[in-house]
C-alpha positions in Angstrom: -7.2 -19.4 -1.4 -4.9 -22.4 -1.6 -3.5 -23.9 -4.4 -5.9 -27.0 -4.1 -9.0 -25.1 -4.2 -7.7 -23.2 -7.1 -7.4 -26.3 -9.0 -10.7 -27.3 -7.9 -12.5 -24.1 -9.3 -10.1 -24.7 -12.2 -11.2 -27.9 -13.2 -14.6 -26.7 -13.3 -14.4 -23.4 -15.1 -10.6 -22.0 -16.1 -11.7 -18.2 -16.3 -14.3 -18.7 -13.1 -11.0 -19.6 -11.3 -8.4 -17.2 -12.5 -11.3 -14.2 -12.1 -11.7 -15.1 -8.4 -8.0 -15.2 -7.7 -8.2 -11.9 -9.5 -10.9 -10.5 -7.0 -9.4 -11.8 -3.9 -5.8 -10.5 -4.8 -6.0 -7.2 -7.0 -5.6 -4.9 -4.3 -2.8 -6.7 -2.4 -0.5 -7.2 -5.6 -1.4 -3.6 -6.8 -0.5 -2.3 -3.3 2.7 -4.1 -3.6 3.7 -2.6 -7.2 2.4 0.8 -5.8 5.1 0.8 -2.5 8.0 -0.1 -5.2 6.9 1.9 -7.9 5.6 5.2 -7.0 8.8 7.3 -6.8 8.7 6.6 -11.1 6.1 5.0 -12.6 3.4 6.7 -13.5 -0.7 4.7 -13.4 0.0 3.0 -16.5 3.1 1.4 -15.8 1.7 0.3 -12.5 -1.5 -1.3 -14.3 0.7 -3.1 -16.6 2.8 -4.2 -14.1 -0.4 -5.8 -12.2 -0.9 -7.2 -15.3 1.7 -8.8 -16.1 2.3 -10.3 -12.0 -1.7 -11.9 -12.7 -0.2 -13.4 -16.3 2.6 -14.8 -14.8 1.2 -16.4 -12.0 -2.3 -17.5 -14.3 0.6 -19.2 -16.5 2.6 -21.0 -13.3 -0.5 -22.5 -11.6 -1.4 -23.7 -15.0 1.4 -25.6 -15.3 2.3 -26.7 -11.7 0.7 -28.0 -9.0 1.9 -28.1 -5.5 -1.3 -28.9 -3.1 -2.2 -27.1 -0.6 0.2 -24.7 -0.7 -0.9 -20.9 0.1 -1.3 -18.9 -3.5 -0.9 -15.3 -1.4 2.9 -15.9 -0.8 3.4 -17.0 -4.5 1.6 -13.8 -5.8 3.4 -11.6 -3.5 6.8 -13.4 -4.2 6.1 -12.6 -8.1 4.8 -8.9 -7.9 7.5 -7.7 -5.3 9.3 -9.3 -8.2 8.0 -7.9 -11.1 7.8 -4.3 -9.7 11.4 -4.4 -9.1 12.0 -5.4 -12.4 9.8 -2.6 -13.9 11.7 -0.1 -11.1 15.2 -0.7 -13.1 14.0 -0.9 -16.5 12.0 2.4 -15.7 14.9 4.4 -14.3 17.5 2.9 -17.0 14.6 4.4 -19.8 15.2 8.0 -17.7 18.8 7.8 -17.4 18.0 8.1 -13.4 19.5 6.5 -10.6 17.0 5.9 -7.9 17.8 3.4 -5.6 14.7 1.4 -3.5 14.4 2.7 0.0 15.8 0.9 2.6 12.8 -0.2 4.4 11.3 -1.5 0.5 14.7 -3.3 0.3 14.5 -4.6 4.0 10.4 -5.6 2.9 12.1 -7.7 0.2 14.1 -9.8 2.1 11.8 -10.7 4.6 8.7 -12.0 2.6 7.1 -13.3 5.7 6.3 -9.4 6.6 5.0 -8.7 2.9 0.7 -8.8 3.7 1.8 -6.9 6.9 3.0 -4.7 4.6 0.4 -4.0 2.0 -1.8 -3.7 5.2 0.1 -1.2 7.1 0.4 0.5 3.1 -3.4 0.5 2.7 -3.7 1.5 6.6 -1.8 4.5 6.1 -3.4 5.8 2.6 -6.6 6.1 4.4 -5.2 7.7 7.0 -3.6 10.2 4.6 -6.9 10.5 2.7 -8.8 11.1 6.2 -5.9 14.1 6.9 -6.4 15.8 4.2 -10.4 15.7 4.8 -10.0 17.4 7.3 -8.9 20.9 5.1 -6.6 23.4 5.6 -4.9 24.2 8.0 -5.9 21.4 10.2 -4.4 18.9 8.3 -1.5 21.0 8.2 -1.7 21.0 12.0 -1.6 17.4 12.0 1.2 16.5 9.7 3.2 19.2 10.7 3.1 17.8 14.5 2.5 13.7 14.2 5.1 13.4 10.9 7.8 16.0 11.4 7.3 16.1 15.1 6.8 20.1 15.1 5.9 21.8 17.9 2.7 24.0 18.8 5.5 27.3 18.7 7.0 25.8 14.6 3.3 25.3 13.4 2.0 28.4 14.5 4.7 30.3 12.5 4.2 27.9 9.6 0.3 28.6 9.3 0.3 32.3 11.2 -1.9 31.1 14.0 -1.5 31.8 17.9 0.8 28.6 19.8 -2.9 27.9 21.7 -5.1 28.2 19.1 -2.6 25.4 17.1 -3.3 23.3 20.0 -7.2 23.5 20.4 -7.3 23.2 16.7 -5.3 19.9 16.7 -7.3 18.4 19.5 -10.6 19.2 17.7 -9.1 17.9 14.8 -7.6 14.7 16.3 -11.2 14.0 18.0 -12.8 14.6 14.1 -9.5 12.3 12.6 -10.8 9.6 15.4 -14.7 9.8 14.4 -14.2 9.6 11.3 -11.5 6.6 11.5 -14.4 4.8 14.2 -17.1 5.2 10.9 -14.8 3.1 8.7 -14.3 0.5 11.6 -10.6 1.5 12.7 -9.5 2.3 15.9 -6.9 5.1 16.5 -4.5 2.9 17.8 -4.4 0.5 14.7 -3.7 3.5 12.6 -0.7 4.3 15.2 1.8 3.4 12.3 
């Protein structure tokens, strides 16, 4: 949505316009505050923080026009914004010091990468979701060998199965990961991350 059809919809109905921007962006600004806040917000905080990026951005296009112009960097400019802001007020309430990982602080800079981002973020929940579908110890199996690069010999300790029975088990399991990846229309390759 640009900022010209926003203004558009908002001339006709104010609450028509700012629910639709609400619809279309929800997931994208709470995948954003998610990334930056999961190592110490809890659900609340995260939902406020959405909150509060929809208020301020509801309050800015109010005020100020600028035609044409693409909403979907504005929103992500402001919630990249306001999760950091909620990251250092939450960790100075705990008396922690967490710092933002690197790649979050590299994600920052480059704002051009940031819907990449939330896809890639979305992209991988699922796949994580899918994993752990696939029950014990297969998804074991899998995480074990595609995240910390284990081999069939480290698994098979890990889960007290045979080296060749890790491996059959992971093929049958990769085929089941890949079938069930092809019913929600992704490929294996896209969720190559």
């Amino acid at each position: 949505m640009t900022d010209k059809e926003y203004r558009i919809l908002f001339t006709r109905s104010p609450q028509e316009a700012q629910s639709k921007l609400f619809d279309e962006y929800f997931n994208y600004v709470y995948t954003i505050v998610f990334n930056k806040l999961r190592s110490c917000a809890v659900k609340e905080d995260m939902e406020e923080c959405v909150s509060d990026v929809f208020a301020d951005v509801f309050e800015y296009l109010d005020k100020t026009s600028v035609q044409n112009a693409d909403v979907k960097g504005f929103i992500s400019t402001v919630a990249i914004r306001k999760a950091i802001n909620m990251f250092h007020s939450l960790n100075s309430k705990s008396g922690k010091t967490v710092s933002l990982e690197e790649s979050d602080a590299d994600s920052i800079s480059d704002s051009t990468d940031i819907a990449d981002n939330a896809e890639r973020g979305e992209l991988r929940s699922t796949l994580l979701r899918l994993v752990e579908e696939l029950g014990e110890p297969d998804s074991i199996i899998i995480i074990q060998k595609y995240y910390y690069g284990m081999s069939s010999k480290e698994i098979a300790d890990s889960v007290s199965l045979e080296p060749a029975n890790v491996r059959t088990r992971c093929s049958r399991a990769i085929k089941k990961l890949k079938d069930k990846l092809s019913n929600i229309g992704i490929s294996l390759k896209e969720a190559e991350l």
